[in-house]
C-alpha positions as CSV (number, residue, x, y, z in Angstrom):
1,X,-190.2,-15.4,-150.4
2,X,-188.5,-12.1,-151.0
3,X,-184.8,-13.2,-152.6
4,X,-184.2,-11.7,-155.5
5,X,-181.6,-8.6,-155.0
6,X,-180.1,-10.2,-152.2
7,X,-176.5,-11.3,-151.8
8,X,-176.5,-15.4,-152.0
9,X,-173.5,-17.5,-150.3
10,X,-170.3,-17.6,-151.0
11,X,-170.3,-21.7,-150.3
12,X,-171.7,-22.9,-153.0
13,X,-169.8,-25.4,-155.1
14,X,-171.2,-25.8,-158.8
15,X,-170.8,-29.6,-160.0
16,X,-173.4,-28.9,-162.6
17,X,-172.5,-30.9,-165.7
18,X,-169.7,-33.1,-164.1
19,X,-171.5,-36.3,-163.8
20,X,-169.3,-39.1,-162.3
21,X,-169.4,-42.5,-164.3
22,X,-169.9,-45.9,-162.1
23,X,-172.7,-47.1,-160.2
24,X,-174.8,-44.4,-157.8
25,X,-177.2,-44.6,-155.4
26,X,-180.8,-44.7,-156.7
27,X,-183.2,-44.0,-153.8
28,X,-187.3,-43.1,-153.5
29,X,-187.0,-39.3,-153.8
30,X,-187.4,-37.6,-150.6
31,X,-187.1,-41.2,-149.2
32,X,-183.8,-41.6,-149.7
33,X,-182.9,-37.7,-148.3
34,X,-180.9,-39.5,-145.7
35,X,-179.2,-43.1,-147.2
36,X,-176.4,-41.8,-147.3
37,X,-175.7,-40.9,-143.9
38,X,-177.3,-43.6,-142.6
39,X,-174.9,-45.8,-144.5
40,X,-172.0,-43.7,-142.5
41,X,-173.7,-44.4,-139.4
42,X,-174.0,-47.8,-139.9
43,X,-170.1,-48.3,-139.7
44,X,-169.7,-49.3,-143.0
45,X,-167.6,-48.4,-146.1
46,X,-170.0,-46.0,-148.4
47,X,-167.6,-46.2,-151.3
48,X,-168.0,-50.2,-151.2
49,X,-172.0,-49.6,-150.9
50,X,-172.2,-46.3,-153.1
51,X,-170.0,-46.9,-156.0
52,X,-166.0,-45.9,-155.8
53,X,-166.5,-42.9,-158.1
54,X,-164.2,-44.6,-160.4
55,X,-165.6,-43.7,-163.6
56,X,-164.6,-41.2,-165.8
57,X,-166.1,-37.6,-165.0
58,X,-168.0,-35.8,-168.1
59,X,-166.5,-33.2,-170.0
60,X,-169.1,-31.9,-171.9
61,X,-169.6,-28.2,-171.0
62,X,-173.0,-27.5,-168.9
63,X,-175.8,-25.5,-170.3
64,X,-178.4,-24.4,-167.4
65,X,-181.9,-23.1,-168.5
66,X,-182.7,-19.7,-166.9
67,X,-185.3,-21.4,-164.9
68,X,-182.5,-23.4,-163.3
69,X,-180.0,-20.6,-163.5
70,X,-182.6,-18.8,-161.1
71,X,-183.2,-21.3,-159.1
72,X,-179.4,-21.8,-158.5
73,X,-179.6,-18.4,-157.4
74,X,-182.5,-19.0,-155.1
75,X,-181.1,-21.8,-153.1
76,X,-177.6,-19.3,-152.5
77,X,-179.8,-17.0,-150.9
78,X,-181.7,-19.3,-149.0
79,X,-178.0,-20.6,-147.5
80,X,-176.9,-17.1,-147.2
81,X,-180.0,-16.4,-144.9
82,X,-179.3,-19.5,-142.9
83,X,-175.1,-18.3,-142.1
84,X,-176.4,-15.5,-141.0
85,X,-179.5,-17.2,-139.0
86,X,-177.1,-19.5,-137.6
87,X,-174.3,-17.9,-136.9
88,X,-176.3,-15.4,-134.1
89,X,-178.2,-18.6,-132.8
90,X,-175.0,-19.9,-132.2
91,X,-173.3,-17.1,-130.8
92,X,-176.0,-16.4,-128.5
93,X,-175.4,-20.0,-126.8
94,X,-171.9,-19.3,-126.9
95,X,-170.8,-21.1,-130.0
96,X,-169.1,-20.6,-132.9
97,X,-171.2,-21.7,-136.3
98,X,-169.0,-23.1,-138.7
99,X,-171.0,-22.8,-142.2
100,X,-171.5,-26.1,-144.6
101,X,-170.8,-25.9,-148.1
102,X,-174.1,-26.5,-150.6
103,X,-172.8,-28.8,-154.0
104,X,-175.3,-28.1,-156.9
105,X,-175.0,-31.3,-159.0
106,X,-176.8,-33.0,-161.8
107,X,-176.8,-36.7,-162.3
108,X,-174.4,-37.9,-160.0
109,X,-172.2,-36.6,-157.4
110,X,-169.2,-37.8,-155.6
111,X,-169.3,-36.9,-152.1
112,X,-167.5,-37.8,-149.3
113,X,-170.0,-40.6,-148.3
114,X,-169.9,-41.9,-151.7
115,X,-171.5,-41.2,-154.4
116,X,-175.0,-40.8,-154.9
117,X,-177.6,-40.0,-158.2
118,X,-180.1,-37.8,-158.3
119,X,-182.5,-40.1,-156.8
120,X,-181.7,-39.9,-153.7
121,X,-182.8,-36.6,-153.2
122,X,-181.1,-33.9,-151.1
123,X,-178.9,-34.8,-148.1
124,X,-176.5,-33.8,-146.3
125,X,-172.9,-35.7,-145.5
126,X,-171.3,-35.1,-142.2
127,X,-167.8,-36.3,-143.2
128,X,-167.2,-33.5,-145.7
129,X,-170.1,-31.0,-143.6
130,X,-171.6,-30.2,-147.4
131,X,-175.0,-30.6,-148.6
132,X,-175.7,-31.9,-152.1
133,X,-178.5,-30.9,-154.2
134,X,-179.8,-31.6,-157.8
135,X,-182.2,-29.0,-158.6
136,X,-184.3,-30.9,-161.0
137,X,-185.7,-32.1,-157.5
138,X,-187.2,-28.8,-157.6
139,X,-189.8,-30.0,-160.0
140,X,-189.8,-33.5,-158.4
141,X,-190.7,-32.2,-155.2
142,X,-194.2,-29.9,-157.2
143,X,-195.0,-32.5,-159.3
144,X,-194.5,-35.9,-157.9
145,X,-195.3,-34.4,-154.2
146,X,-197.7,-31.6,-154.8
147,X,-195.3,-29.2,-153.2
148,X,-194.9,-26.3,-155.1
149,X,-194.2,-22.7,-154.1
150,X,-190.5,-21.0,-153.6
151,X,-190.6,-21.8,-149.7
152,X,-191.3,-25.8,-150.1
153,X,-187.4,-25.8,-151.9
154,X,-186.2,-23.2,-148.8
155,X,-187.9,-25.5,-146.1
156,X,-185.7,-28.4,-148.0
157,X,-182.3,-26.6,-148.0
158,X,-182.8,-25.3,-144.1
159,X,-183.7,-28.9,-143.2
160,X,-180.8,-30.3,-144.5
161,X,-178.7,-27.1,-142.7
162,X,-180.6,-28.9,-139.6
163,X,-178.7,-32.1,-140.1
164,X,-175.5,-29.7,-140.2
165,X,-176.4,-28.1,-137.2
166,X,-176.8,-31.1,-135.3
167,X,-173.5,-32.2,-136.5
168,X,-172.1,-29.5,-135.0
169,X,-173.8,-30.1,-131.9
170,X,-172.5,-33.6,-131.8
171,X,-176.2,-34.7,-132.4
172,X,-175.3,-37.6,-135.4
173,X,-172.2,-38.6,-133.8
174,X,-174.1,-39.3,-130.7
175,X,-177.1,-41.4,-133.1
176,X,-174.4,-43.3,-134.6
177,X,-172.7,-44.6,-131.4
178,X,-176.3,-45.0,-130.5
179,X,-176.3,-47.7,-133.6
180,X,-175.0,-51.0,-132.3
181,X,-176.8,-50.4,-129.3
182,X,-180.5,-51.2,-131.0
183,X,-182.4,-53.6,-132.8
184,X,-183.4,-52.3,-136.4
185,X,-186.8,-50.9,-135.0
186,X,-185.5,-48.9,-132.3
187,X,-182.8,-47.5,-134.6
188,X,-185.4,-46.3,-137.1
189,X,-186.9,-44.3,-134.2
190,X,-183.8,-42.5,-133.1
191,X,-184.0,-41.8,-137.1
192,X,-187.7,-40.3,-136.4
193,X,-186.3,-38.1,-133.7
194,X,-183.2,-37.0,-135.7
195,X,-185.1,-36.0,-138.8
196,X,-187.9,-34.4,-136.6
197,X,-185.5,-32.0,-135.0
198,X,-183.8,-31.2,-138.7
199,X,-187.8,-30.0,-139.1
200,X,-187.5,-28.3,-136.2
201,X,-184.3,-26.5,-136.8
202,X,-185.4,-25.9,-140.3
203,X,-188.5,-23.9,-138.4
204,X,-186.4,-22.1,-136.4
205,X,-184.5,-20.5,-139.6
206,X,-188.1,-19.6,-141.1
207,X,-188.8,-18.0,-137.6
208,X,-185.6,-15.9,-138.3
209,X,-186.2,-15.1,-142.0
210,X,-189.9,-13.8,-141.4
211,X,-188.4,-11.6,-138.7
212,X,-186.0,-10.1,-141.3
213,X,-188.8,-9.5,-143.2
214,X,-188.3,-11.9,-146.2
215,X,-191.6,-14.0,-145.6
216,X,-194.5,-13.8,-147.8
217,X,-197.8,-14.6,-147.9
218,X,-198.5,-18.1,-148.5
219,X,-194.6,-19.3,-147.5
220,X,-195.5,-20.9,-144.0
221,X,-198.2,-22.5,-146.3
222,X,-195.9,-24.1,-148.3
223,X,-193.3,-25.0,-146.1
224,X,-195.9,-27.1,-143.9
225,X,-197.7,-28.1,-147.2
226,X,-193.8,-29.4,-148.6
227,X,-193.4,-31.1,-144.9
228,X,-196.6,-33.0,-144.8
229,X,-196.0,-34.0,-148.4
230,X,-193.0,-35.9,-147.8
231,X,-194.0,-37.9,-144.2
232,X,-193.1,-41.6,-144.4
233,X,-197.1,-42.4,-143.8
234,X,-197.9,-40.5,-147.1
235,X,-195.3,-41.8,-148.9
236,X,-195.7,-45.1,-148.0
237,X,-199.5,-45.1,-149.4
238,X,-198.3,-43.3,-152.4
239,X,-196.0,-45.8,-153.5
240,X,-197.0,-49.0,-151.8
241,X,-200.8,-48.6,-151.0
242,X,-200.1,-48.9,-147.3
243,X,-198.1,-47.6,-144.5
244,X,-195.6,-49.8,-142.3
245,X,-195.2,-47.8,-138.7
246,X,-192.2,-49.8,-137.3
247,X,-190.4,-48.7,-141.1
248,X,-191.0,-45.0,-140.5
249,X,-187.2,-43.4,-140.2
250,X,-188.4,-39.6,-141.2
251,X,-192.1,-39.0,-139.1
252,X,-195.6,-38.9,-140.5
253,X,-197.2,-36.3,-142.3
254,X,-198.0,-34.1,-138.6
255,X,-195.0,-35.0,-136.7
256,X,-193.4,-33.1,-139.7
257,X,-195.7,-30.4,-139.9
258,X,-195.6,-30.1,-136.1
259,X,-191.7,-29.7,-135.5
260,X,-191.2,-27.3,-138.3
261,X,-194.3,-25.3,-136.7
262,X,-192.7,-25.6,-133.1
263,X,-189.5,-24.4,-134.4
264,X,-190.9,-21.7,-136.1
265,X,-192.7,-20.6,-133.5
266,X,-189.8,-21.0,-130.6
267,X,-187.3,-19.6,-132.9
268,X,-184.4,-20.7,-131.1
269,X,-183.2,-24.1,-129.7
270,X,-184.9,-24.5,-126.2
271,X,-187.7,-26.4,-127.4
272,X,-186.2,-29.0,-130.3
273,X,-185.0,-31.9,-128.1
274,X,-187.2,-34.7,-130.0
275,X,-184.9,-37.2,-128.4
276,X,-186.3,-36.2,-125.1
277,X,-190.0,-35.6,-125.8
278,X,-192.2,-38.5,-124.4
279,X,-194.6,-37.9,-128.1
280,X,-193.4,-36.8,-131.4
């Protein structure tokens, strides 16, 4: 992806080195991208679930290498490029965009869902509309899921914009008054749907950026490479040997891979109603 030159955001809040003591959230990786919110959706009280972010906060001062320096840089530019994405999607519905706020952390975090270690990978919490991100994931997400490449850590931050985006739209307040309504099964399938239209929004950004001419060769590649890598079906064999369907609360491998391509390829939001679509 061509970043380097380019203005980043001016939303991004540097936690780096300010690790909050108590107990955090330790999730599966990319499995745990959304445990968080799901505990908000659930109705009940993250702090008591999360940790109360009691503990002291470190005071030791925070020393970045210049590969994580770069990458910090990276991921502004990348949330730069979805304001401006965003903002003329929305305005040509009519809407205003109100842009999220991107925490780099290391450790732990405090958020306003609770807190949460680096284990639980990236997500997003609607109550404080910020995204959270240790960047270590970066090297979680080539190693551990054979995801390398610039654009597999872009397709990550523009899905978790998704989840803002359907904030905004009233899309997770709608799947959280959804929640007392259905049995655990049919609750993970509205999750299906919801994270299957994040891929699909996140498509719709890449659409965008490879029209502003930041694309490069190989970046489609590696977004649909980082998208199949972390479907529940794979990760389910990785880590357990087998896949469990009625567990699935993110998609398979292709139902990932096939929203982020039909968002790409739409570029705009007629097409990314999963909740609607008769097959995912």
């Amino acid at each position: 992806m061509k970043w380097k030159g380019r203005a980043g955001s001016r939303n991004v809040e540097d936690r780096r080195g300010r690790g909050v003591g108590g107990p955090v959230l330790a999730g599966g990786g990319i499995g745990g991208l959304l445990i968080v919110l799901l505990i908000t959706f659930l109705g009940g009280d993250p702090g008591a679930i999360l940790g109360d972010g009691g503990g002291a906060s470190t005071s030791e001062p925070y020393v970045a290498s210049e590969r994580e320096e770069e990458l910090a840089d990276f991921v502004s530019v990348v949330l730069a490029d979805t304001e401006e994405v965003w903002t003329e999607v929305f305005a040509e519905e009519g809407m205003e965009y109100v842009e999220p706020t991107l925490v780099l952390f290391s450790g732990s975090v405090q958020s306003a869902c609770g807190m949460a270690g680096s284990a639980t990978g990236p997500f997003y919490c609607p109550a404080d509309s910020k995204l959270y991100i240790d960047l270590s994931f970066y090297d979680e997400l080539e190693r551990q899921f054979n995801a390398p490449g610039d654009f597999a850590m872009a397709y990550v931050v523009a899905h978790e914009v998704g989840h803002h985006v359907q904030n905004l739209l009233g899309v997770l307040g709608d799947v959280q008054q959804a929640r007392n309504q259905l049995s655990e099964t049919e609750y993970n399938q509205l999750q299906v749907r919801l994270e299957l239209q994040a891929d699909y929004l996140s498509g719709v950004w890449a659409h965008h950026a490879q029209g502003m001419g930041y694309l490069e060769e190989g970046d489609l590649e590696e977004a649909l490479n980082a998208a199949s890598a972390v479907g529940d079906d794979t990760i389910q064999k990785r880590t357990r040997g087998y896949a469990v369907p009625e567990s699935f609360t993110h998609g398979t491998s292709e139902q990932r891979k096939e929203w982020f391509y039909k968002g790409f390829r739409a570029g705009d939001l007629n097409e990314g109603n999963t909740f609607n679509a008769p097959e995912l």
